[in-house]
Structures are given as C-alpha cells and as structure tokens.
N, C-alpha and C positions, 0 to 999 in steps of 0.2 A: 413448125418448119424451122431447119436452123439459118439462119444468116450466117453470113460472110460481110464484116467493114473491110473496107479498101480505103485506104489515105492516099489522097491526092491534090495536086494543086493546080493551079493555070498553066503552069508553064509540063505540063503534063501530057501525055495522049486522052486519058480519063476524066480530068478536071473541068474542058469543056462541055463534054459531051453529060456530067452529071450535072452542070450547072444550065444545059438547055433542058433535062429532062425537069430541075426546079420550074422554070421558068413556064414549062407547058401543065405542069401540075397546080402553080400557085400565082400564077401572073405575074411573079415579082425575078427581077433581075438580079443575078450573082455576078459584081462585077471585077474584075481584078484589081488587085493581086486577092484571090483568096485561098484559103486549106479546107478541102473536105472532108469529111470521111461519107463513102460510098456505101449504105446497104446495100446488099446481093445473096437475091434468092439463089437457091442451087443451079438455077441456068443461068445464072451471072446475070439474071434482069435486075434492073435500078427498083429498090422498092423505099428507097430513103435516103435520107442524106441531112449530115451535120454538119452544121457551117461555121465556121471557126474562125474568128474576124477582131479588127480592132486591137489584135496581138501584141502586149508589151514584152519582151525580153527577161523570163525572171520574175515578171509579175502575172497579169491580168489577160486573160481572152473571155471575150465574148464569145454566145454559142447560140447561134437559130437551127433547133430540130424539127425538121419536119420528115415526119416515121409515122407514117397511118399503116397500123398493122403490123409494125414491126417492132416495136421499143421493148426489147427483152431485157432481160439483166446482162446478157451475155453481150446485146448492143451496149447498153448503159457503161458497161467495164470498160470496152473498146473505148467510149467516146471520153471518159476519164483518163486512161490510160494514154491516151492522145495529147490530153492539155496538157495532164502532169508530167506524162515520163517524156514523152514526143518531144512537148515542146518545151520543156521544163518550167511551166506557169506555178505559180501557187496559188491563185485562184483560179475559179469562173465565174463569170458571171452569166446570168440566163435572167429576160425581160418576157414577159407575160401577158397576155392580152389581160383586159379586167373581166370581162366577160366568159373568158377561158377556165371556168369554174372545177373543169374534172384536174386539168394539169397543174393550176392553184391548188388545189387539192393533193396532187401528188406532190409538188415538189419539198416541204419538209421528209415526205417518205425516199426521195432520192438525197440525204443531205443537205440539201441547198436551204438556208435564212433568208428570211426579208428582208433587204436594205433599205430599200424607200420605192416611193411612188414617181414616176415622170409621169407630167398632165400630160396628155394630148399627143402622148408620143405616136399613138398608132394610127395618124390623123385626125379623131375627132375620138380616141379612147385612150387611156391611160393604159401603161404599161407596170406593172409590177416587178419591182425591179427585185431578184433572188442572189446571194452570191455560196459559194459553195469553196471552201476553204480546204485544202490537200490533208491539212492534220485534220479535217473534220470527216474525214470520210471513214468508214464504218467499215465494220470485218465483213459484213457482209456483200457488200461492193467489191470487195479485193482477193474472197476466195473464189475460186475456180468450179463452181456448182452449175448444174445446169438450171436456166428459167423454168 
C-alpha cells in the first residue's frame, strides 16, 4: 500500500490533530513547538508519524518514528528529505530503545552510526544513541525507486 508523508507543524490545522492521534497510540505527549511528518494511507487515515524535535539551525534534529506498518523506503526518503532539504540540518540524530533489537538492527541498514550510549534515558532503559550524517547517505536513499 502506498503512503502519503504530509509535513506539518503546531501552528497548523494537521499538527494537532496527528500529535492527539500520537498520543492515543503510544501514551506519550507531542508537546509544542514541534514539526511532523504525517503518514497517510490512501483515505488520508494517520497510520504514522515523524517527529522532528530539538531543531538546531544548520546543524542537528532529533527524530522519534513511530510507523507500525508503514516504514517504506519511500517513507524513509520523505523523512530524510525533510531534515536535510526542509530544514536544511546536516545531521540526525535517532535514540533507541536497548531492548528495541529488530530497529538496532536496522539502523546501520538505514545509514545512521552509533554515537554512544545514555543510561536510563527511557526511564529505567538506555537509549542507543545513532547519528546519521547528509554526506553519509547512500544512492540508494536518494533514488526514486519503489519499496
């Protein structure tokens, strides 16, 4: 099934309304100021969303994906295409649960390195901290192929 990303933010009609459908999926609050990008199935239903936070100017954003069922390559590009061209970042960075063993897993396969460890970031788990660098991105992220 193809997706549709939609970027949005707070001060948006869409912004809210994908950061209460977060909120009803994962118990945790989106609070402003932040930048999404909106999954949308072909009825325009919310089936994920990337959250874009911590924003330096030129440098650095932070990224929490949560996409059950949707993280195609065709998302993956969108949400690249977002930090780098969007916002014009040269990083991102993306934190991991320890426990999160399939997405550790993937993420050398999406370009992103290991930078280091924070104890106890996720309450009482560590986070794995990945960073993902604009010249480190691969031909394959940036051609136009289908997932």
């Amino acid at each position: 099934m193809p997706f549709k990303v939609v970027f949005t933010d707070h001060t948006l009609k869409l912004g809210p309304l994908v950061a209460e459908w977060y909120k009803e999926k994962t118990g945790s609050e989106i609070t402003p100021p932040y930048a999404l990008a909106a999954i949308l199935d072909q009825e325009y239903n919310i089936q994920g969303v990337v959250w874009y936070y911590d924003y330096q100017p030129q440098g650095n954003v932070d990224i929490h994906i949560y996409t059950p069922g949707c993280f195609t390559r065709n998302v993956i590009r969108v949400v690249y295409s977002i930090a780098f061209n969007g916002l014009g970042c040269t990083r991102i960075t993306a934190k991991v649960a320890r426990s999160n063993k399939k997405l550790l897993k993937l993420m050398p396969r999406l370009g992103f390195v290991y930078e280091f460890t924070q104890k106890r970031y996720f309450k009482d788990e560590d986070a794995i901290v990945h960073v993902l660098f604009r010249e480190n991105i691969t031909d394959a992220w940036t051609q136009n192929t289908k997932s």
